[in-house]
C-alpha positions in Angstrom: 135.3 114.5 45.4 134.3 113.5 49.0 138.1 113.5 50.3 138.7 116.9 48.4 135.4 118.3 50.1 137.0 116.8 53.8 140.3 118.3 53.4 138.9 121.6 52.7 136.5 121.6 55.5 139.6 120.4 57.8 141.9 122.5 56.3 139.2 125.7 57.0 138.7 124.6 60.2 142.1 124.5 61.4 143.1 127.5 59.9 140.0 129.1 62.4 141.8 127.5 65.1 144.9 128.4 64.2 143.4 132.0 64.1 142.1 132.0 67.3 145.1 130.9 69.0 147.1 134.2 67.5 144.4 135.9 68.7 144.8 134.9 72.3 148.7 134.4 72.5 150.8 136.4 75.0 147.6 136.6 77.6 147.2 132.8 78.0 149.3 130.0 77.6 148.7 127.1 75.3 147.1 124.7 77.6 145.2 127.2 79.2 143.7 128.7 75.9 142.8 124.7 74.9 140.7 124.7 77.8 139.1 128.0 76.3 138.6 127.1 73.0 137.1 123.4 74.0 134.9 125.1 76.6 133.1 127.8 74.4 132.9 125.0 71.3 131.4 122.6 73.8 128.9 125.1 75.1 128.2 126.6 71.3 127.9 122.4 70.7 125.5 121.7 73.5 123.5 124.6 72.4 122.9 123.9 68.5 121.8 120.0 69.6 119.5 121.1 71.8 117.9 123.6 69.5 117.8 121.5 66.7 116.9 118.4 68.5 113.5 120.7 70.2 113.0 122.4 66.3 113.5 118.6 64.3 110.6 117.2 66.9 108.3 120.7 66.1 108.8 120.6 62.3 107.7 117.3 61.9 104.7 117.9 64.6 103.9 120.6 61.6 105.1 123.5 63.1 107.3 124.5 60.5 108.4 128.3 61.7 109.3 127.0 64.9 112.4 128.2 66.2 113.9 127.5 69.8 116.2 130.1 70.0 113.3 132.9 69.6 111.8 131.7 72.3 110.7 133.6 76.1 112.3 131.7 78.9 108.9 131.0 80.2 107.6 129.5 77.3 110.5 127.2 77.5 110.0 125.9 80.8 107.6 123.2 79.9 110.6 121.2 77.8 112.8 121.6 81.3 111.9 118.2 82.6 111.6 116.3 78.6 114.4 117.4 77.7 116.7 116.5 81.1 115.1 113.1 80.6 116.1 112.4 76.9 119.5 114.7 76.3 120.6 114.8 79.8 120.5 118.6 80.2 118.3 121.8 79.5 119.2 125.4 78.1 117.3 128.4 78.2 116.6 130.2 74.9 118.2 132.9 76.6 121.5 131.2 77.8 122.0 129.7 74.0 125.6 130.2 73.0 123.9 132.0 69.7 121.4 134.5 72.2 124.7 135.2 74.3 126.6 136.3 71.8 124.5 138.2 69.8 124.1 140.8 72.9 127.3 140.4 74.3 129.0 143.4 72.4 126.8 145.3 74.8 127.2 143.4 77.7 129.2 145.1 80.7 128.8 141.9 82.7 129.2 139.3 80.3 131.5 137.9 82.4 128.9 136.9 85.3 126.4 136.0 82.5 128.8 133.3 81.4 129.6 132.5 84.8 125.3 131.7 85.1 124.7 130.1 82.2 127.4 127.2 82.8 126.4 126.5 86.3 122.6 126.7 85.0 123.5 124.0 82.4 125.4 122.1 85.3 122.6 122.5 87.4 119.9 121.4 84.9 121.0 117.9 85.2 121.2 117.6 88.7 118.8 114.6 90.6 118.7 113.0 87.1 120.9 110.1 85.7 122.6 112.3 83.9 124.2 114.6 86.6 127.5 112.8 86.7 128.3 113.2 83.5 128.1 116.9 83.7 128.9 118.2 86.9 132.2 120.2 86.9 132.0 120.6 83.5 133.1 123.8 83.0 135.4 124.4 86.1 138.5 124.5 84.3 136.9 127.7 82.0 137.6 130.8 84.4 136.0 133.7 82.8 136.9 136.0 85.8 140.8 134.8 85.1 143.7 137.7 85.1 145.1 135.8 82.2 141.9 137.0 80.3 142.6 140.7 81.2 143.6 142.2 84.1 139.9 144.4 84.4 136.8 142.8 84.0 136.2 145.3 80.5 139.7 144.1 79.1 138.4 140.3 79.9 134.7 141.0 78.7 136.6 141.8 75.6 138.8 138.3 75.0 135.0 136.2 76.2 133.7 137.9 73.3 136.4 137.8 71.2 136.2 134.1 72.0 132.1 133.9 71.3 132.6 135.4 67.9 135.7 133.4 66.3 134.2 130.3 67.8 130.8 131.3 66.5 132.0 131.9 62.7 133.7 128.5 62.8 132.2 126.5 59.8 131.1 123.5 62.1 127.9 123.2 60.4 125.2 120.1 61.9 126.5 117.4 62.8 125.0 115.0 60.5 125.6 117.7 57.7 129.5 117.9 57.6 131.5 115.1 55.7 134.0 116.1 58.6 133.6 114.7 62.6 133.9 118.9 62.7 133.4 119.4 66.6 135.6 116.3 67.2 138.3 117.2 64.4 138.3 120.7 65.9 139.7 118.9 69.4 142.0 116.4 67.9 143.6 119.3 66.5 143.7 121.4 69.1 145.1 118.3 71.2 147.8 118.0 68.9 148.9 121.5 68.4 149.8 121.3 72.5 150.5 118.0 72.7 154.3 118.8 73.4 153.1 120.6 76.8 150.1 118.4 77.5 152.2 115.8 79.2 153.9 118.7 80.9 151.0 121.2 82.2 148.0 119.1 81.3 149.2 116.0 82.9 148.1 114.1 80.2 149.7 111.5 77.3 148.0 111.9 74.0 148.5 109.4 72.0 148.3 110.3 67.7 145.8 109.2 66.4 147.1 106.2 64.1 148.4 104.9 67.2 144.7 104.6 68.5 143.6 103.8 65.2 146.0 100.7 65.1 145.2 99.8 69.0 141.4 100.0 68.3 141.4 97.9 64.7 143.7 95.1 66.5 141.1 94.3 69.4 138.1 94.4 67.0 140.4 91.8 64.1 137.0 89.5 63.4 134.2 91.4 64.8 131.6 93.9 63.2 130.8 95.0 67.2 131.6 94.8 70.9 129.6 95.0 73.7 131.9 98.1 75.1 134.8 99.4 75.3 137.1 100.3 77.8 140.5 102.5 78.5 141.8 102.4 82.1 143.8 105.5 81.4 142.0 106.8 79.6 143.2 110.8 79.3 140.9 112.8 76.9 139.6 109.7 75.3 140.9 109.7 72.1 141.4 105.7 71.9 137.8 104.7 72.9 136.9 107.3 70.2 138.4 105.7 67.5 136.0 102.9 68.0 133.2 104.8 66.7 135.1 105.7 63.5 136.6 102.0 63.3 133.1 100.1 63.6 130.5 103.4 64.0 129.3 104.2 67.4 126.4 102.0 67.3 128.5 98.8 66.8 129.5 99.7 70.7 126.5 98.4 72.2 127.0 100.0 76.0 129.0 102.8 75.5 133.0 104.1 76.4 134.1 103.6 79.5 137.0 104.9 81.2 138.9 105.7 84.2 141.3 109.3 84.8 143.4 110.2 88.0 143.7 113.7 86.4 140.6 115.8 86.9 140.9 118.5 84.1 141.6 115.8 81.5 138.8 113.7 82.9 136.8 116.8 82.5 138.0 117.3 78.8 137.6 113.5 78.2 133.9 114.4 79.2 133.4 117.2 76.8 134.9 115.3 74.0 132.7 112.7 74.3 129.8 115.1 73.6 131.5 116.7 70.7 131.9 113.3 68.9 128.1 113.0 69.5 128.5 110.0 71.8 125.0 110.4 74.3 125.3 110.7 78.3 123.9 107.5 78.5 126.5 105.4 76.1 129.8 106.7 78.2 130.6 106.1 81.8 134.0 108.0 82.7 135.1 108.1 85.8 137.7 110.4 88.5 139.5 107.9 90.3 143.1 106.4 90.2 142.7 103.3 88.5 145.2 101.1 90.3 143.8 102.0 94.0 140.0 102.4 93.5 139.2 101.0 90.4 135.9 101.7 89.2 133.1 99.4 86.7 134.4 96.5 88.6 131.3 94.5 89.2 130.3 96.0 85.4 130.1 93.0 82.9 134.1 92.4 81.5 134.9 94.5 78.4 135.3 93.0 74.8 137.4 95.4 73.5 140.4 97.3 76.2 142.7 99.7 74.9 145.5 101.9 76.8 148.3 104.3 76.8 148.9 104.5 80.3 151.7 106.4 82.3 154.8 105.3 81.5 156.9 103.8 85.1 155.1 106.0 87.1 155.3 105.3 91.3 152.2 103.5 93.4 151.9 102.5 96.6 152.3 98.8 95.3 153.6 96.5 98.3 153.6 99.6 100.7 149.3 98.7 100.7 149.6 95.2 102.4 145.4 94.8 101.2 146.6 94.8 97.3 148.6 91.9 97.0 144.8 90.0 98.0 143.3 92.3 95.1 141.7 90.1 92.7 143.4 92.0 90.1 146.8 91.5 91.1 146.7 88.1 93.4 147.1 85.2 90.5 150.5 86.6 89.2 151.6 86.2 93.4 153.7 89.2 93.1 152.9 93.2 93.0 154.1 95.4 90.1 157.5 97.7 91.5 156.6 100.6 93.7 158.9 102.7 91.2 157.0 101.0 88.1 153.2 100.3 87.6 153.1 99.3 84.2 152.9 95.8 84.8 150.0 97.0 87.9 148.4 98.2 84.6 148.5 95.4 82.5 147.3 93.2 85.2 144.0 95.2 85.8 143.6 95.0 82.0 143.8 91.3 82.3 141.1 91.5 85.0 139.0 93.7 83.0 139.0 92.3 80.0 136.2 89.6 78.6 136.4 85.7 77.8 136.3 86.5 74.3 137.7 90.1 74.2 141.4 91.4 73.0 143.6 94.0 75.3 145.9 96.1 73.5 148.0 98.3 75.7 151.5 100.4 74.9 154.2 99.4 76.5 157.5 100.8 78.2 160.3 98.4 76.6 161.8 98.0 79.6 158.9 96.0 81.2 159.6 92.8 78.8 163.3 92.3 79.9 163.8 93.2 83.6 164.0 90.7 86.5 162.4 90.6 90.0 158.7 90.8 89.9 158.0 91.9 86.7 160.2 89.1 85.1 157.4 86.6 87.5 154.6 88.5 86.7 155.6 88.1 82.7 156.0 84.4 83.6 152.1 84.0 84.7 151.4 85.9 81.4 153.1 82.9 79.5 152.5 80.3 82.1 148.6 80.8 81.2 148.7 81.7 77.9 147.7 85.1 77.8 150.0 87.1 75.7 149.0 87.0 72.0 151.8 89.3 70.5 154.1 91.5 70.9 154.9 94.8 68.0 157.6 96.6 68.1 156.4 99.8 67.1 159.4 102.7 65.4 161.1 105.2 67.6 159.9 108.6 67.9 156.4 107.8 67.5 155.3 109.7 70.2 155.2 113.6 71.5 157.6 114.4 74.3 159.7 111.3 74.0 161.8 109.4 70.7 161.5 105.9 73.0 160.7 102.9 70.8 157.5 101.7 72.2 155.6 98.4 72.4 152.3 97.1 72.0 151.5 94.2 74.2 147.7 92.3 72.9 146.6 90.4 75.7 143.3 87.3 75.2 141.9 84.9 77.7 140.6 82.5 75.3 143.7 81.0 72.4 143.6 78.5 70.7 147.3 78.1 70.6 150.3 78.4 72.8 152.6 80.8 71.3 153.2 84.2 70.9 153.9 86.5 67.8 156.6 88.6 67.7 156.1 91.9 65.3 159.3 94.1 64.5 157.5 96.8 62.8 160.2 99.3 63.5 160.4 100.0 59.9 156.8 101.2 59.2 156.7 104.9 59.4 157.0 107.5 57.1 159.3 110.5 58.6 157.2 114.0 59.1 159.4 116.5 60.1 161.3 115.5 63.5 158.4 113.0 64.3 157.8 109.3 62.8 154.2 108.5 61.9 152.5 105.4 60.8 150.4 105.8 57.7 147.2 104.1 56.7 149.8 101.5 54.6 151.4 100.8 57.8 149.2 100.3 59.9 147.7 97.9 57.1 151.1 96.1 56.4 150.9 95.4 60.7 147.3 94.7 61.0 148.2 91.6 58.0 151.1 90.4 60.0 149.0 90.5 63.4 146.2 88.6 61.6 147.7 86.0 59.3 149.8 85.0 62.2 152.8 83.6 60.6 156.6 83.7 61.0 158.7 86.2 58.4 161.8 86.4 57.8 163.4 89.8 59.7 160.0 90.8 60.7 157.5 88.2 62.5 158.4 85.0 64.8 155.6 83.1 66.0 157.3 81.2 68.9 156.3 78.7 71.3 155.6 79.6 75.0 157.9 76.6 76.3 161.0 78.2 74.1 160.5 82.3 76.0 160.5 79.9 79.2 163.9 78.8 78.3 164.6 82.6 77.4 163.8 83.8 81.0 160.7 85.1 79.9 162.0 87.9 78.0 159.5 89.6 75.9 161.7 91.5 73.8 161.1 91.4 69.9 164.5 91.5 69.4 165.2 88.6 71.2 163.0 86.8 68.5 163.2 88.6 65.2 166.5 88.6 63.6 167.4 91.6 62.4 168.1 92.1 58.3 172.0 91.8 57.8 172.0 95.4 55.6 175.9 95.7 54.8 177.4 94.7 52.1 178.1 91.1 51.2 182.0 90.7 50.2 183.9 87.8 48.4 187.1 88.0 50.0 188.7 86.0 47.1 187.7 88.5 44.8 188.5 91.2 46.6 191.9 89.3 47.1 192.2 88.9 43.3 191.1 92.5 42.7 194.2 93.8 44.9 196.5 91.9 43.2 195.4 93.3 40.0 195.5 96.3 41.1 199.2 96.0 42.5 200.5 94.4 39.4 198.9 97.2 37.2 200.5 99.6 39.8 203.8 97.9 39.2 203.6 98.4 35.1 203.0 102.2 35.6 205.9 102.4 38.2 207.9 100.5 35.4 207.1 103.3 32.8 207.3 106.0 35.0 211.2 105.0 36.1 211.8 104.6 32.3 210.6 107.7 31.2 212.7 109.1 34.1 216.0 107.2 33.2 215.3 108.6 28.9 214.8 112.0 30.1 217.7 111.6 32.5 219.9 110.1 29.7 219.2 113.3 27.6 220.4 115.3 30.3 223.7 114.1 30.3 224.3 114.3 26.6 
């Protein structure tokens, strides 16, 4: 009853989305309504947990008519400072997404008003601990935009078009819903412009069985982690299926991340509020990872996951300072300047703790080329830090059919091989994309954990023996391939054709017979 409940509730709330967007389309582009839509459900969010957080502490104080949303302004004041302290941020009674919306109809300037009331919020958490986490929050939602409207009465109209749809969405409390609704509601919107989100967004979204996979792989063993970590970390969608995989309390310190980007960084932000995750348990950061890395002299991670950039350019060698970067020293050489994955894979390494498990998607072409990533694989064998290889299916991804790879880096084995996982089989097809389903990603996760050799799918070989193979990290190079066509006896297909031609033969026989009767009759 449960599931049928959830698939309802998800299957309501997309269809609200799915609304919305119709309702905005030909004004503003895809990406630029996501930001929208995000924007105005994080704000509606921020709003109902403050209210109810304020109401849940006056009910039980006794105060049962209590209502925060009824309140003056003035009145309100005297939470200001409690309320920065414990939730990060403060909202007027009269800034609440519910107060704003229910005048806006007759609003000339509800443009400005919005305009206010996300600086105010902004400003709220200024000075305090929290201010990082929300400053710029809503710079990428620009309610004076022409793409709203070319007068301000045209894009009044869309803002509270916008307050309304998103106000009737069925997103109930938090703890209420059987759905993650807020954080659903993203995911969704994610992947409904996840074909142009690597394009306009600059952004790689990864589907979500992906990061489910990643994030069950680095926790094999473990009921929790100390915190987790994603050094690309986009919208953070992989750190986020840590609280679903062990429950967001089983991260002791938080999400951390790092994004070059700084719209995505801002929407990694805002989806770590809608998945409930505090200011205080995620530390994201604006920075590129490679050149200024940030949470450096933090204690190392337990549990790393990443989908970074594939063979993007860095400065690399260009920098003389990095090659004495502790990151990237021990392998002796720097990642190419026209390919950082390795540069990636390296900080990782760096990052990660004693008894903690990387796992990071790979470009294919990283475990086969020469020159400095070919050394840099060799210091990865050499000290015994690659714990398998999977070969994941093609067209896995949005925005390219590429057969990917997941590399699971430890510090601390017990043994010196590697396993090698073809799992190029496991998808089920949905419409022009592969996906994994929960079966597959259970039929990898039992290969990746019993850690044994199968035939045509897992090789558990020896570090000495990829030595001798150039250190070439290819599955292919160690998982032979099912032969699929047909077996034939040649004998008996010899036998067969000789049957065939001596049957042939009989019927010829006849046939000039029949011809020499009929013939015969002719003449008489």
């Amino acid at each position: 009853m449960a599931n049928i409940k959830k698939e309802q509730e998800r299957e309501e709330l997309h269809k609200a989305i799915w609304n919305i967007a119709n309702n905005l389309r030909g004004s503003v582009d895809g990406w630029d309504f996501k930001q929208y839509v995000l924007g105005f459900m994080f704000y509606r969010y921020i709003s109902e947990n403050i209210t109810n957080y304020i109401n849940a502490g006056e009910h039980e104080a006794g105060n049962a008519d209590f209502d925060y949303s009824k309140l003056s302004d003035k009145e309100a004041e005297e939470a200001r400072n409690d309320m920065v302290n414990s939730k990060g941020f403060f909202i007027l009674p009269s800034q609440l997404f519910c107060n704003v919306r229910k005048h806006a109809h007759n609003n000339p300037d509800l443009n400005e008003t919005l305009e206010k009331v996300f600086r105010a919020i902004e400003n709220s958490a200024q000075g305090s601990e929290s201010e990082e986490d929300f400053k710029g929050l809503f710079d990428d939602i620009d309610v004076n935009s022409n793409k709203l409207g070319s007068t301000v009465a045209k894009r009044n109209e869309k803002l509270e078009k916008l307050l309304n749809d998103i106000g009737d969405m069925k997103l109930g409390n938090y703890q209420d819903n059987t759905i993650d609704a807020f954080g659903d509601a993203y995911e969704y919107l994610m992947g409904m412009y996840a074909s142009n989100a690597g394009k306009s967004g600059g952004e790689y979204y990864t589907p979500q069985e992906v990061s489910e996979l990643l994030a069950k792989i680095t926790v094999v063993g473990k009921t929790e982690v100390n915190k987790v970590y994603d050094p690309a970390c986009g919208s953070g969608s992989l750190l986020l299926k840590f609280a679903k995989v062990l429950g967001k309390d089983k991260v002791r310190q938080g999400f951390f991340g790092q994004e070059i980007n700084l719209t995505t960084y801002n929407l990694c932000r805002i989806n770590m509020f809608l998945h409930d995750i505090d200011f205080d348990k995620f530390d994201i950061a604006c920075e590129d990872t490679l050149i200024s890395p940030q949470h450096w002299d933090d204690e190392p991670f337990e549990a790393i996951v990443s989908n970074p950039p594939y063979s993007i350019k860095w400065v690399g060698d260009d920098n003389p300072l990095l090659i004495n970067d502790t990151r990237f020293s021990p392998a002796g050489v720097l990642a190419p300047k026209s390919k950082a994955d390795m540069a990636f894979i390296m900080h990782s390494l760096s990052w990660l703790a004693t008894n903690g498990t990387a796992a990071i998607v790979c470009f294919p072409g990283i475990f086969y080329r020469g020159g400095a990533e070919q050394k840099i694989r060799k210091y990865l064998i050499d000290n015994n830090f690659i714990d398998c290889i999977i070969q994941l299916p093609d067209n896995l991804f949005f925005g390219t059919s590429i057969a990917t790879c997941i590399m699971v880096l430890k510090k601390s084995k017990t043994d010196n091989d590697v396993l090698f996982i073809d799992a190029s089989k496991e998808f089920v097809k949905v419409t022009n994309n592969n996906k994994l389903s929960d079966e597959n990603v259970d039929n990898i996760l039992k290969l990746f954990t019993e850690r044994k050799s199968v035939e045509h799918v897992a090789n558990l070989v020896q570090n000495t023996k990829i030595g001798e193979n150039d250190y070439n990290l290819s599955v292919s190079t160690y998982v032979e391939k099912e032969d699929t066509k047909e077996k034939i006896d040649i004998k008996a297909l010899n036998a067969k054709i000789k049957e065939i031609v001596a049957h042939e033969q009989v019927l010829r026989d006849e046939i000039d017979k029949i011809i020499a009767d009929i013939e015969g009759g002719d003449n008489e």
